[in-house]
Structure formats: C-alpha cells, structure tokens
C-alpha positions as CSV (number, residue, x, y, z in Angstrom):
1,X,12.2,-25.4,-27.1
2,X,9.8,-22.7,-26.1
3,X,12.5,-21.5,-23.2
4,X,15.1,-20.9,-26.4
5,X,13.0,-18.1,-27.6
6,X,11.5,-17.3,-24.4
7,X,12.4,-12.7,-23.9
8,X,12.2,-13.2,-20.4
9,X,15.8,-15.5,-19.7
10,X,17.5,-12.8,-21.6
11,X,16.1,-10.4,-19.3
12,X,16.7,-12.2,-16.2
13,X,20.3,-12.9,-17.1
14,X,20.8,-8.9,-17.7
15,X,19.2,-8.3,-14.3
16,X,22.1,-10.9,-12.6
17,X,24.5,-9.0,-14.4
18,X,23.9,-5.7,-13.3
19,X,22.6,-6.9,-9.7
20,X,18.7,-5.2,-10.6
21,X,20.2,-1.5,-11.0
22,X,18.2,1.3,-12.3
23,X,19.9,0.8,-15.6
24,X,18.3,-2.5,-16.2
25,X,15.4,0.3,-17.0
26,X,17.3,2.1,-19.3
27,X,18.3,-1.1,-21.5
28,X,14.7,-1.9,-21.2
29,X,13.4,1.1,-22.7
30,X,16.2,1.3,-25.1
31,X,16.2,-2.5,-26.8
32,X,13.0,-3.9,-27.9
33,X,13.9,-7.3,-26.7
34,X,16.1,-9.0,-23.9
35,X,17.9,-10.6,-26.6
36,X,19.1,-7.5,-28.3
37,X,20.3,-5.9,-24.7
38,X,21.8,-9.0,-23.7
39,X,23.9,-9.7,-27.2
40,X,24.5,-5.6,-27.7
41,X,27.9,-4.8,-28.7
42,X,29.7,-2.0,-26.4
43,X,28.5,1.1,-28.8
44,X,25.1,-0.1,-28.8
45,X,25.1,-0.1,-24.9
46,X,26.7,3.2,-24.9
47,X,24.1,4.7,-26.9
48,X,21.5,3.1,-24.7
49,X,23.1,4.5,-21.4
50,X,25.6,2.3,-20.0
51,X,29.5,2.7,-19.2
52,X,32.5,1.3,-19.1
53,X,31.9,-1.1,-16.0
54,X,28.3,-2.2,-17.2
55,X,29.8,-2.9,-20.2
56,X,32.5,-4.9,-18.8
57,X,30.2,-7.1,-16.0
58,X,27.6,-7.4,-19.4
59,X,30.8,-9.1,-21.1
60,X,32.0,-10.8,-18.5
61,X,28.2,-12.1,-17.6
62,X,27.8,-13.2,-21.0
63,X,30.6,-15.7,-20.8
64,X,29.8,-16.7,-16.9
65,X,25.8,-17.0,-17.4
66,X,24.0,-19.4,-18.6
67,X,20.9,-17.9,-19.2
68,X,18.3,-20.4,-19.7
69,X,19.5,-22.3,-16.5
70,X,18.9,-19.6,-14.4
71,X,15.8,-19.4,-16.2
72,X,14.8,-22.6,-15.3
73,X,16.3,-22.3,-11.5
74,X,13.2,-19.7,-11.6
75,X,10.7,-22.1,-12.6
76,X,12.3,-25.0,-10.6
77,X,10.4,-22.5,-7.4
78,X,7.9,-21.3,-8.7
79,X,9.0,-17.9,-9.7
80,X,7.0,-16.4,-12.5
81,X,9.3,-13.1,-14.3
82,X,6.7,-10.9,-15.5
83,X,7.8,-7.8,-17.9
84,X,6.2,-4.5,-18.5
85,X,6.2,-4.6,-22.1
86,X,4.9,-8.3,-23.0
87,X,3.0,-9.3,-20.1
88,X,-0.9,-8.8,-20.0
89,X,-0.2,-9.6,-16.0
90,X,1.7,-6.9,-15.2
91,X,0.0,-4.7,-12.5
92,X,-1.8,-1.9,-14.7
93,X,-1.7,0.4,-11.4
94,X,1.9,0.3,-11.0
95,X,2.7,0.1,-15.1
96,X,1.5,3.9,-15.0
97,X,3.7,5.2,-12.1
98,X,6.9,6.9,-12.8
99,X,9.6,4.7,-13.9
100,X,7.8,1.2,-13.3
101,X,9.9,-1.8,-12.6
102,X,10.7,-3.3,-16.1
103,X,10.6,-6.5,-14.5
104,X,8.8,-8.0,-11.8
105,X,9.5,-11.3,-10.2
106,X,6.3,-13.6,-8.7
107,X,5.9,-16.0,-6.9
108,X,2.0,-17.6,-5.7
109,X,-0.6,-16.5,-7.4
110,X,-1.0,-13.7,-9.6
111,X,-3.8,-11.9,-10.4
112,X,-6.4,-12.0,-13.6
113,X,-7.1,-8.5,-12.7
114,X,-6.0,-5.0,-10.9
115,X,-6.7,-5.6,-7.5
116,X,-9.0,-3.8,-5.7
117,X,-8.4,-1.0,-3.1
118,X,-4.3,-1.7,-3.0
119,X,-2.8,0.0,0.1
120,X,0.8,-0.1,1.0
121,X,1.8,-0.4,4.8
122,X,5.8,0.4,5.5
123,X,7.0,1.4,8.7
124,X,10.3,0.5,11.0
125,X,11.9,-2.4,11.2
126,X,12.5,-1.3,15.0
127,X,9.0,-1.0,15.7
128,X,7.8,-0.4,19.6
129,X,4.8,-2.8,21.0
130,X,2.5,0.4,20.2
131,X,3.7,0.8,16.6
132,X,2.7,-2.8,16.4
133,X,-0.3,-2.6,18.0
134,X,-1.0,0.4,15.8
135,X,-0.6,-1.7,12.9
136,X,-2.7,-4.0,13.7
137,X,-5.6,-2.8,14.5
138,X,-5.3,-0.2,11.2
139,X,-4.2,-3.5,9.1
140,X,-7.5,-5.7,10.6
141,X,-9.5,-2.6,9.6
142,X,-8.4,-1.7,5.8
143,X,-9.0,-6.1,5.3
144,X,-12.0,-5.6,7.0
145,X,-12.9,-3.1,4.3
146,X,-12.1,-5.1,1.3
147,X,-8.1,-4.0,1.1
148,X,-5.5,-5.9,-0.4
149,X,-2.3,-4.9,1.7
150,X,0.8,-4.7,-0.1
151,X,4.2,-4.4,2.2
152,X,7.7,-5.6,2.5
153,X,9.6,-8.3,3.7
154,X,11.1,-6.8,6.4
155,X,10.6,-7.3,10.3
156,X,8.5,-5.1,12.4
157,X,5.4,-3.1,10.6
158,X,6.0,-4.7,7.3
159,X,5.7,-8.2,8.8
160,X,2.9,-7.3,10.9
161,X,0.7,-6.3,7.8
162,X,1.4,-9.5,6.3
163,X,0.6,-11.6,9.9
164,X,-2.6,-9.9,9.7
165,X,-3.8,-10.7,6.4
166,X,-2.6,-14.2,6.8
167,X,-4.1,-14.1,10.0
168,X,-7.8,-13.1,8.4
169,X,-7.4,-15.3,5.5
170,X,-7.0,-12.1,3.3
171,X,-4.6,-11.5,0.5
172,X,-1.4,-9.9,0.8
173,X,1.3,-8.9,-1.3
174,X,5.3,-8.8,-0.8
175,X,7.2,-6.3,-2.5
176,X,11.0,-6.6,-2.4
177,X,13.5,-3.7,-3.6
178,X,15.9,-6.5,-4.3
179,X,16.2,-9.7,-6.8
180,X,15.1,-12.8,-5.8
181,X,18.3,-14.2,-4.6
182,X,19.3,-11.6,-2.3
C-alpha cells in the first residue's frame, strides 16, 4: 500500500520514541530517510549523535510500535505530518530559521503558500484583565491589518489571540512545543 513506503510513519514512530527531543533533529539531518533512522543499528546511531538510552528506547520502540498504526491513528483525525526535507508545504519562513522543526504535525487546513504578514502573539498564562484587554485590542488591530496571528495553546494571551481571530473570522495558527498526544 502507499502507507508501506510512506517516509513519514517512520518518522512519526522515531518521534514517539524519543518523546519529540531535539535529537529527533539530529537523526533527521543525519539519515536521508525515516526508514534508515528508524532500522539503524546502534553504531550507526552513534555516529549520528545518539547514546546509550536513545539507543535503548529506539530498540525497545522498534519492538513496542507499530508504526503504520500510529500512522493511521494520524489520519483517522485529521492530522497531516509534514517534513522539512520532502514536503513542498512546509512553511518556507520557518524552514530558514535556525534549527527548524524536522517535523511538523497539522491539523485544518494548510496553506498553498507563505502566509502573509505572520506575527506571533505569546504572553502569560496568568494574564491580568489589562494584559487581556491589551491583547485584544493589539490582536483586533494586526487582523485588521491583514495579519495572520500565530500563538500557542495555552490559556491567557495565547488564547486570547486565537478568540480574536476566530472572533473576526480571520485565520489563526496554533503552534505547540509538544507532540500531538501530549
């Protein structure tokens, strides 16, 4: 089937395994496929970086995970896995930062195309009534001038970005530091 030699599963499984740590992004850069990080023997993912323990949970993933279920768990809602090197929709913007995420997961829709004027709102989780207020008003200004914002998940100022956009039928974008099962 076209999941069988679908990159991606292989790459979602390794992220599981090593619970989305920075060295996901050193096997990234180091294999040229998901496959070849995820079947690696132990010098190979020496060479690329890892220790002892990744090297272990890798094993002990290999025998746990079944890959292409969790693949399809993905699919099942909706989650799209996009990946920096074979993905013509990942995020051109953020592909040239330092250390880009090798991986992104999505879910709604993704844009054809960068999208235009980006801005990221973060702030506390704690936020006071003015905080909130601030954000509002700033948040109904940048939509107002053709913004996309781009926040967190998290309560407070994140969450007030996102209310807003929803609010003026404007697009908005969630960014999580974790995987999508956390």
């Amino acid at each position: 089937s076209f999941l069988m030699h679908d990159d991606r599963a292989y790459w979602h499984a390794i992220n599981i395994a090593l619970n989305a740590s920075p060295l996901v992004y050193k096997l990234y850069g180091f294999f040229d496929t998901g496959k070849a990080a995820w079947s690696a023997r132990a010098t190979e993912l020496k060479h690329a970086g890892a220790g002892e323990e990744i090297i272990e949970r890798l094993k002990n993933a290999r025998a746990k995970i079944d890959i292409f279920k969790e693949y399809e768990q993905l699919e099942k809602h909706g989650i799209t896995l996009i990946t920096l090197k074979n993905s013509a929709e990942y995020p051109s913007l953020l592909a040239h930062v330092t250390n880009p995420p090798p991986i992104l997961y999505c879910r709604g829709a993704i844009p054809k195309k960068d999208i235009p004027f980006p801005i990221a709102i973060v702030g506390s989780r704690k936020a006071t009534k003015e905080g909130l207020h601030t954000a509002e008003s700033l948040c109904e200004e940048l939509i107002r001038a053709g913004c996309t914002l781009i926040s967190g998940l998290a309560l407070g100022i994140d969450a007030q970005a996102h209310k807003q956009a929803i609010a003026q039928n404007a697009a908005t974008i969630a960014v999580l530091g974790s995987g999508v099962s956390d």
